[in-house]
N, C-alpha and C positions, 0 to 999 in steps of 0.2 A: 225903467222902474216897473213900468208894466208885465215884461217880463218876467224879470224875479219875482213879483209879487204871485205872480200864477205858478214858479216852478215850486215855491214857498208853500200856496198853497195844498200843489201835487203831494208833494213829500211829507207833509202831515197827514193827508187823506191814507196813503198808505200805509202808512204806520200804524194809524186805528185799524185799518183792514187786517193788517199782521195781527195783532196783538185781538183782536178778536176771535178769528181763525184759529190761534193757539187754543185757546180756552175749550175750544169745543171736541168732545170726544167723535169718534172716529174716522176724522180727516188725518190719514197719512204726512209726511213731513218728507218729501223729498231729501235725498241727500243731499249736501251742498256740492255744488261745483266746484271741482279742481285742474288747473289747465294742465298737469300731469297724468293725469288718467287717461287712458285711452278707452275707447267704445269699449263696453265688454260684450261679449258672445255666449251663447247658451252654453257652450263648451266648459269655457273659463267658468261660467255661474257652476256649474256642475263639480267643477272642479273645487269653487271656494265653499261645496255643500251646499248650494242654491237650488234652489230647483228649475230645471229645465223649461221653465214656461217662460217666455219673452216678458211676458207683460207684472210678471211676478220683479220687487223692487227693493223688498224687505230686507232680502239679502246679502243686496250690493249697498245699501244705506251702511250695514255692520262694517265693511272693509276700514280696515285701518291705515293709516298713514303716517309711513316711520319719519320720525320729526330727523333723522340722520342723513336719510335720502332721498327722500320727499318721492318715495316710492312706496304703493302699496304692500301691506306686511299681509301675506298670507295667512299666517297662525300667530300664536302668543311667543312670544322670547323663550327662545331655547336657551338652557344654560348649553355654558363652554364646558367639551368635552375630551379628554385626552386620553387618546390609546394606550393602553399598557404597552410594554415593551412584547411580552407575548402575542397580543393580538395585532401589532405590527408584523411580529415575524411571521404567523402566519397571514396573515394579508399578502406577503408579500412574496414566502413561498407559491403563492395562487398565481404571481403575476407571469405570464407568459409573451415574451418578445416577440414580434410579427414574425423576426426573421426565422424562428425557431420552427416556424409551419405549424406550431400546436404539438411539438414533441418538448414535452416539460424538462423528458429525462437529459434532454441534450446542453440544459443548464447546470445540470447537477455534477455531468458525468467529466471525470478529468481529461484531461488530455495526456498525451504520450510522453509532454515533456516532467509534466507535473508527477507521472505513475515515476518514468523513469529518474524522479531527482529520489522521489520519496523510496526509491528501491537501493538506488546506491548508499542512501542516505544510513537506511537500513542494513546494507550490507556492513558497510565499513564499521559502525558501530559492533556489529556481532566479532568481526575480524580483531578488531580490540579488544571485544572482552576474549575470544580465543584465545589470542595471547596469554591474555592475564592466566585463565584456567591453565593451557600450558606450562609456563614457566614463572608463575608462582605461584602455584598450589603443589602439592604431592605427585602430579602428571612428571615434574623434571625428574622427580625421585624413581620414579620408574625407568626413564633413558638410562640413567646410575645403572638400576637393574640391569639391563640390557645390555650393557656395556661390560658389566662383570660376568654374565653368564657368556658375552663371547668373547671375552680377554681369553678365557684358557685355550679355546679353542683357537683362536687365529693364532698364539704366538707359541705354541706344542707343535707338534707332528700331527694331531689331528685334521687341522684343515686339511693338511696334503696327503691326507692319509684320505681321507672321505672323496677328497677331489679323484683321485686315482681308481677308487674303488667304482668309483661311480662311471665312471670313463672306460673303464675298463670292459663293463656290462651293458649301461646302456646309454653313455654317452654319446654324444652328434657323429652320425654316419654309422651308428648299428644298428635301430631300426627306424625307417623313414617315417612312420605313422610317428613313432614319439619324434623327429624331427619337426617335421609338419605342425605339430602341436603346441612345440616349441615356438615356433617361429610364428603361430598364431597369436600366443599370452605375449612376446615380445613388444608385438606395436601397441601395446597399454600402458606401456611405459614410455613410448617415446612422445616428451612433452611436448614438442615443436607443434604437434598433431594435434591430440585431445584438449590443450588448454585450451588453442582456441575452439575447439568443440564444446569447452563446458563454458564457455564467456555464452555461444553461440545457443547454446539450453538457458543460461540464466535469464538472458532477456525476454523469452518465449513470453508470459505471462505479459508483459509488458508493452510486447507490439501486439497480443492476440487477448487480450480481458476476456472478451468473452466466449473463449475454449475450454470450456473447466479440467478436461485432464493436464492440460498445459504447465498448471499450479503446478502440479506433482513433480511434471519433467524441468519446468523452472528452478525447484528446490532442490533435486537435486543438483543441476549445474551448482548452483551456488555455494551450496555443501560442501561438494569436490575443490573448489576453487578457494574455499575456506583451509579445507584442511590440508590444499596444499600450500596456501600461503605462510601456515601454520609452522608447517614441519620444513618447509626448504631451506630454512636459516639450520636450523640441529644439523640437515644430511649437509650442506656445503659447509660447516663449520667442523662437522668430523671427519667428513671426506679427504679433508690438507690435512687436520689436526692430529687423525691416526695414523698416515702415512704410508697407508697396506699398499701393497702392488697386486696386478691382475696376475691369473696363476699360468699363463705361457710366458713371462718374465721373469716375478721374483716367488717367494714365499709369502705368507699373509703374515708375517709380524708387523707389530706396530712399529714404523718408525717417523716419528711426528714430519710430518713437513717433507716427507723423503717422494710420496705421492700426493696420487687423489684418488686412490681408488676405496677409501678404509669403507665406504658405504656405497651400495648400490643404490642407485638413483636410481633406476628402473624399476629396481622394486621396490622404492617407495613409490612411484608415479604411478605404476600399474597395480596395486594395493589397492589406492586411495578409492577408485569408481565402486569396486566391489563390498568393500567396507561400509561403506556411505550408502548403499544399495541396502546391506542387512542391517544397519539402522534406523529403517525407513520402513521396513514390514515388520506386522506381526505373528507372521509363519515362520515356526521354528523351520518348518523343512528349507524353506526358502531363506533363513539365513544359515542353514548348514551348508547350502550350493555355494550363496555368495562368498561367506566365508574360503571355503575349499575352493574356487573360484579365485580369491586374492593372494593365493599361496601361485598361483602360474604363473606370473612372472619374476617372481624369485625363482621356483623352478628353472623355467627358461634359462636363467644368466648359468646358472650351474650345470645345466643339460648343454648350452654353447660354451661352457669354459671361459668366459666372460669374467666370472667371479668365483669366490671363493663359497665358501656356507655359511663362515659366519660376517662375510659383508654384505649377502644376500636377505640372513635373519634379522643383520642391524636395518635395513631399507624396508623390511617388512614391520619390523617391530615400532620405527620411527610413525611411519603409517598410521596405525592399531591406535597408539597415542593422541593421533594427530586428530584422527575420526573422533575419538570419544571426547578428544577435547571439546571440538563442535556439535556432538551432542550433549556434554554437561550444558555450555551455553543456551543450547534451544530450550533444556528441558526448563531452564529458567526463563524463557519465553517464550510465550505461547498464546497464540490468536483463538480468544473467544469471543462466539458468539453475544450480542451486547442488545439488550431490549430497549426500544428507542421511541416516544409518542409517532404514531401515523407510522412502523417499519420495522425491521429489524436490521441491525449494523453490525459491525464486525468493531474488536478491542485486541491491544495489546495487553497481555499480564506479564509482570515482573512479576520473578520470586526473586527475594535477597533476604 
């Protein structure tokens, strides 16, 4: 009993001491103890806008304590903030992968398989709309053409009349310089060669991006390879369908289905690079070359007796068609320039 009545006594004594002490101005109030706190350092005071003096208490008395995690709250409650979608994407454009060493561009930049899907992807597409320009627009109406201006000639006396004359003066083995010539414009036309020369141009851009004249030489491959996928159904479909013969055989009348010589394949195939050439500059002089340039291997077949004139004019004229077909295409599409935030990009335009 004794004790309690003493610890009875303590505990009220104190309590007048508290409540006196309150009352009086300028005795400080300790902050209360909390066993989640830890020591703080002049650092940390610094840090919660305290002042760097040890013995200063003012400061750390204000700290708050978040009733969620029974952790000191630094500042007052933030609201909750959600990024736009733009300011993610640039966030995130900034983010740079260890593995990358700090070259940004190496995130951005495709790879060979991705260049070479989006090029096929691109070609085949053009290859189709070729077609279409082709053989369903007015282009078919011009083969017509072609076709009537050498009907007279293959199935008259003319052909064999021109073949003769020509042979006669300065056909193979009269003068070696036009031999030689001849037989230079020949291998332009032999496909087994150049196509895959122009498969071999088209990828250029593809495995070498960063070559810039490469583009040029890439577009053209593809050109060529365009405008011979283009035409080689017309020259094998009239080849059997007119039925001419070569002129150390027969005569050049039509007789359907009799041969395969009614059109010169050579001189469609050797046409096609030089045509595709002067569609691709803007110097007249330079497409007057190419031009006069895509007449040598029709030449050629007629300087080796090979063909006729007017099977040689149907493989040139197939050609002529076949080119502008894949330029009407282009001209309706066309890669510009495209202004972009933080760059400049490149665009496809359709015209339709």
């Amino acid at each position: 009993m004794y004790r309690i009545g003493m610890a009875l006594v303590g505990w009220i004594a104190l309590t007048f001491t508290a409540a006196s002490t309150a009352g009086e101005p300028g005795v400080p109030i300790p902050a209360p103890a909390h066993p989640f706190i830890p020591s703080v350092g002049p650092e940390v005071r610094s840090f919660l806008g305290s002042s760097p003096d040890p013995k200063s208490t003012e400061k750390i008395a204000e700290v708050k304590i978040s009733p969620n995690t029974s952790m000191p709250r630094l500042g007052p409650p933030q609201e909750p903030h959600s990024p736009s979608l733009v300011d993610a994407a640039i966030e995130s454009s900034l983010y740079v992968h260890p593995r990358c060493g700090g070259r940004q561009h190496a995130l951005d930049e495709r790879g060979i398989w991705e260049r070479g899907r989006d090029n096929a992807h691109d070609l085949f597409s053009r290859v189709f709309d070729d077609y279409r320009q082709f053989y369903l627009t007015r282009d078919l109406a011009h083969v017509a053409l072609a076709l009537a201006v050498a009907a007279p000639i293959a199935n008259t006396h003319a052909d064999q009349g021109l073949r003769d004359w020509y042979q006669r003066r300065a056909g193979q083995g009269q003068h070696r310089s036009l031999d030689e010539t001849a037989r230079f414009f020949k291998r332009f036309g032999d496909h087994q060669y150049f196509v895959p020369g122009y498969l071999v141009l088209a990828v250029g851009d593809t495995l070498f991006p960063e070559v810039p004249w490469l583009n040029t030489v890439s577009t053209f491959g593809r050109r060529s390879l365009r405008a011979l996928a283009v035409g080689a159904p017309s020259v094998g479909v009239l080849q059997v369908g007119l039925g001419a013969s070569r002129p150390f055989t027969e005569d050049s009348h039509w007789r359907p289905f009799h041969s395969s010589h009614g059109v010169s394949g050579h001189a469609f195939v050797g046409a096609v690079p030089f045509l595709t050439a002067a569609t691709m500059t803007d110097s007249y002089v330079l497409k007057a070359i190419f031009i006069t340039g895509s007449l040598g291997t029709a030449w050629s077949r007629i300087h080796h007796d090979d063909h006729y004139f007017s099977q040689a004019l149907l493989g040139w004229s197939i050609a002529y068609l076949s080119v502008h077909a894949v330029n009407q295409t282009d001209s309706r599409w066309q890669v510009v320039p495209v202004d972009i935030p933080n760059g400049v990009g490149m665009g496809v335009m359709l015209r339709y």
